[in-house]
N, C-alpha and C positions, 0 to 999 in steps of 0.2 A: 924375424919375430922371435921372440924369447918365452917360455916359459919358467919363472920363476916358482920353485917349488921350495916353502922353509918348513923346518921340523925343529920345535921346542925341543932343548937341549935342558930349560930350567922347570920348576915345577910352573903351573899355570898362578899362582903366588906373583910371582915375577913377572911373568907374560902378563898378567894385569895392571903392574904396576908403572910398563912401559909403552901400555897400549895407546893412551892420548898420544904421546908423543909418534909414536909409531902412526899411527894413524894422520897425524900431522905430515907426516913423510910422502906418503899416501896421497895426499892431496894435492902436494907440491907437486908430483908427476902427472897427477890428473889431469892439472891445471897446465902443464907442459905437453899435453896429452901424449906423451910416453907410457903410462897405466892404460890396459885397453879397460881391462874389471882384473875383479879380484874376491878373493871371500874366506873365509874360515875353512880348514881341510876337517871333516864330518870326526868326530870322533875327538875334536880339538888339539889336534898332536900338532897344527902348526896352519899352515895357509899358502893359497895360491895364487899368483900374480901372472897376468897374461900381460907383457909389457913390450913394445914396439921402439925400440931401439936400433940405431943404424948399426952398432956391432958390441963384440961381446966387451971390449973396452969400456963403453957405455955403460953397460949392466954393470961388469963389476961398478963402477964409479958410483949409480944410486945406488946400490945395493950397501957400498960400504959408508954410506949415508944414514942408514936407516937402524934407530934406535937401536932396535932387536940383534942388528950386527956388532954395534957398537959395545952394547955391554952384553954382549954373547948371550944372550936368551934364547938366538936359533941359527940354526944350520941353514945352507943355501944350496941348494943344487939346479943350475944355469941348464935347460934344455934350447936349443936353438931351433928350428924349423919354417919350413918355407909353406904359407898357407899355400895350396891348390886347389880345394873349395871349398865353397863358404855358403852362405848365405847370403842372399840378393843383399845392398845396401855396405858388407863387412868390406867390401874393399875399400874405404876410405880410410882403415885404421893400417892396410899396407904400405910399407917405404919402398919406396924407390928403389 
């Protein structure tokens, strides 16, 4: 399991201008159910993706997918981690 952490690199100007699209990306993984959630980082400097991916291969791959990377609007930094507990129900969103 990956945590996906991005930091706006552009003004929020920008970040708004890419956000449909971004958000489109978003739901492509959804719909892949690769995105567990995700949300806005408080303070607006960028946003967080809890993403379930079989390796960091993977990640980079959506990642370099998604608008925000494409036209460099934000930074990425790839955390990796092994859940060990959860919440009754969250083990459905762990790989194999």
């Amino acid at each position: 399991m990956f945590i996906i952490v991005l930091k706006y690199i552009k003004p929020l100007e920008e970040v708004e201008k890419e956000l449909k699209p971004h958000i489109k990306h978003l739901e492509k993984y959804y719909s892949l159910q690769k995105f567990i959630c995700s949300g806005r980082r408080n303070q607006r400097v960028g946003g967080v993706i809890l993403c379930n991916a079989r390796n960091m291969e993977e990640v980079e791959t959506i990642i370099k997918e998604d608008p925000f990377y494409i036209n460099k609007i934000a930074e990425y930094e790839i955390i990796e981690f092994s859940p060990t507990k959860y919440v009754d129900g969250f083990e459905r969103f762990i790989s194999e």
